[in-house]
VEXMAR-865563 format. One line per field, with one value per atom (N, C-alpha, C): residue number from 1; x, y, z; atom name; residue in one letter. Coordinates in steps of 0.1 Angstrom, whole numbers, m for minus. Each point is the difference from the previous one (the first is absolute). Layout:
BEGIN
n NUM, ...
X X, ...
Y Y, ...
Z Z, ...
atom CA, ...
res a, ...
END
This chain:
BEGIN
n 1, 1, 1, 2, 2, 2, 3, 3, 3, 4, 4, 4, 5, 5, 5, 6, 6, 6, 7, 7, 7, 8, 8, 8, 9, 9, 9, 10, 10, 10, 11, 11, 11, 12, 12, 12, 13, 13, 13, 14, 14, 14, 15, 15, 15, 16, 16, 16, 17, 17, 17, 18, 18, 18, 19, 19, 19, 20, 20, 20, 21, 21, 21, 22, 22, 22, 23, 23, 23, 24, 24, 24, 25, 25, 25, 26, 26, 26, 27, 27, 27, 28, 28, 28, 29, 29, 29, 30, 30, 30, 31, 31, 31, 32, 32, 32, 33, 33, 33, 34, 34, 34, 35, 35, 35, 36, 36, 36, 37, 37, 37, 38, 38, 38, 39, 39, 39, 40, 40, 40, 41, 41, 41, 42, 42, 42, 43, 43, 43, 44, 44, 44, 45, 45, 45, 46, 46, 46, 47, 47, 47, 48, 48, 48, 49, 49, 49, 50, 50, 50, 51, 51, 51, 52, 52, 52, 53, 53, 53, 54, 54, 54, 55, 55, 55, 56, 56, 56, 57, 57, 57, 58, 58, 58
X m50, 9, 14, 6, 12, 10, 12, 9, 17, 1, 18, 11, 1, 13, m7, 7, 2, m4, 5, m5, m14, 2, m20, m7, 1, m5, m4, 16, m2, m8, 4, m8, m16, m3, m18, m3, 4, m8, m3, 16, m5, m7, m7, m4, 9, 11, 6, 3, 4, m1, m13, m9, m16, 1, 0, m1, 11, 14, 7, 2, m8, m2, m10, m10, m15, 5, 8, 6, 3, 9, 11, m6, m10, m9, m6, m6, m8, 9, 11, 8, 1, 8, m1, m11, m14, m13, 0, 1, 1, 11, 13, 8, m6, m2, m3, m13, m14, m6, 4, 10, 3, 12, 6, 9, m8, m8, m3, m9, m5, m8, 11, 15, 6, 8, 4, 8, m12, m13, m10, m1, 3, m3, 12, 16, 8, 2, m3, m5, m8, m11, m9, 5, 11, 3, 12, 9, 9, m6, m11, m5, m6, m8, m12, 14, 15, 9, 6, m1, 5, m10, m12, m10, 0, 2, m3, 18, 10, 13, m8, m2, m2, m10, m12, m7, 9, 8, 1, 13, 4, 12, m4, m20, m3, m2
Y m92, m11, 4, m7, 0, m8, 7, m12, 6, m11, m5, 4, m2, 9, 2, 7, 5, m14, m5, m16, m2, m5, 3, 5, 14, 12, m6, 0, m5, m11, m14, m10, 2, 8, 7, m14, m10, m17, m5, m3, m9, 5, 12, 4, 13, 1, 12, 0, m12, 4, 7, m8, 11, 11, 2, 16, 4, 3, 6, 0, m12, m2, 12, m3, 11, 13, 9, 9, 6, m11, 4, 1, m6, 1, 10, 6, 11, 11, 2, 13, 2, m12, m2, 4, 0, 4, 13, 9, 11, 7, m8, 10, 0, m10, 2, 5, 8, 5, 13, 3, 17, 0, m8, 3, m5, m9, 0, 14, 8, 12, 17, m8, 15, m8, m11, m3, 0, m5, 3, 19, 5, 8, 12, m9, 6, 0, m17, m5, 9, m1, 12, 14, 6, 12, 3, m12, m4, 0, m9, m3, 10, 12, 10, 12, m2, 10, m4, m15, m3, 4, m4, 2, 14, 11, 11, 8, m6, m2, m1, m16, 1, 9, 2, 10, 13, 4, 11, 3, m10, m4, m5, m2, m5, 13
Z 275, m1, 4, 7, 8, m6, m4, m8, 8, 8, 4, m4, m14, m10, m9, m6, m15, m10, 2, m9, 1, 12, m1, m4, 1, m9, m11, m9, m15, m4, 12, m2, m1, 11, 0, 4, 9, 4, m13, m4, m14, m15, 3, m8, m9, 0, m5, m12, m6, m15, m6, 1, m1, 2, 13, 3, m5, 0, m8, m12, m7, m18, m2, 13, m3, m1, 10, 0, m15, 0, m14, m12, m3, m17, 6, 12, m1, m5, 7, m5, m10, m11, m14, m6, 8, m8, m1, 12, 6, m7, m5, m8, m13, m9, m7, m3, 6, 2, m5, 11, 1, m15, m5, m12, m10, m1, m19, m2, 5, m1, m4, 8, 0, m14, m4, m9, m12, m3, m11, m4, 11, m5, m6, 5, m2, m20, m1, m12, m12, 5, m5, m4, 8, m3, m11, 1, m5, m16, m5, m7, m7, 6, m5, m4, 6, m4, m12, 0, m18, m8, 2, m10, m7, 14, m2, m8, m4, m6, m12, m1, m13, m12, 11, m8, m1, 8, m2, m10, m7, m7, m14, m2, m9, m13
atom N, CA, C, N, CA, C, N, CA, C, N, CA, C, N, CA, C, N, CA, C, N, CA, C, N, CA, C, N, CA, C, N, CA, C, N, CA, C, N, CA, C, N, CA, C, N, CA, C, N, CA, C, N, CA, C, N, CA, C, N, CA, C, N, CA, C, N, CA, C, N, CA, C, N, CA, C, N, CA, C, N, CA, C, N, CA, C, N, CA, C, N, CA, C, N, CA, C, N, CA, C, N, CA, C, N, CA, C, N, CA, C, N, CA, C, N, CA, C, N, CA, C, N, CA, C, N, CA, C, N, CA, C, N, CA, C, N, CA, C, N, CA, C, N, CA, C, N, CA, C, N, CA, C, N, CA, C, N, CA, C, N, CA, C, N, CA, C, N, CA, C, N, CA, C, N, CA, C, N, CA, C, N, CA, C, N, CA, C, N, CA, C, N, CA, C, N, CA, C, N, CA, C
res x, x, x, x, x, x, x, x, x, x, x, x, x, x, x, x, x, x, x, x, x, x, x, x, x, x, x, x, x, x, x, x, x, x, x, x, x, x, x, x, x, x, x, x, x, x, x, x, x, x, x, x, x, x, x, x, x, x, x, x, x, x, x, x, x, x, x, x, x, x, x, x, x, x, x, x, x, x, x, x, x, x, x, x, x, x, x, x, x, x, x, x, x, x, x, x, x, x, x, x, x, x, x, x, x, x, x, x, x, x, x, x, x, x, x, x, x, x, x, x, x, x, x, x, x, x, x, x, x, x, x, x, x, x, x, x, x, x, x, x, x, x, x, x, x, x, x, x, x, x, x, x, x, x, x, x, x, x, x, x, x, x, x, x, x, x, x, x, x, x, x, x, x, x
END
């Protein structure tokens, strides 16, 4: 597909909110993918170092 300007591009023939809506929730999935895994487990460590405080203060 061949597009004129830059506008066109974005427009995609009418269709660009779509496709650039489609785009943009993918990323959003894709980020959040790769961070709730490194932030659960930042969680986790955070948490197993209190635990391991308190026992060792008990």
């Amino acid at each position: 597909m061949s597009f004129t300007s830059f506008s066109d591009f974005l427009a995609m023939g009418h269709h660009g909110l779509y496709v650039w809506s489609a785009y943009g929730i993918s990323l959003v999935v894709l980020a959040i993918n790769v961070a709730a895994p490194i932030l659960a487990r930042r969680r986790y460590l955070q948490e197993e170092a209190r635990r391991l405080r308190r026992e060792r203060n008990q």
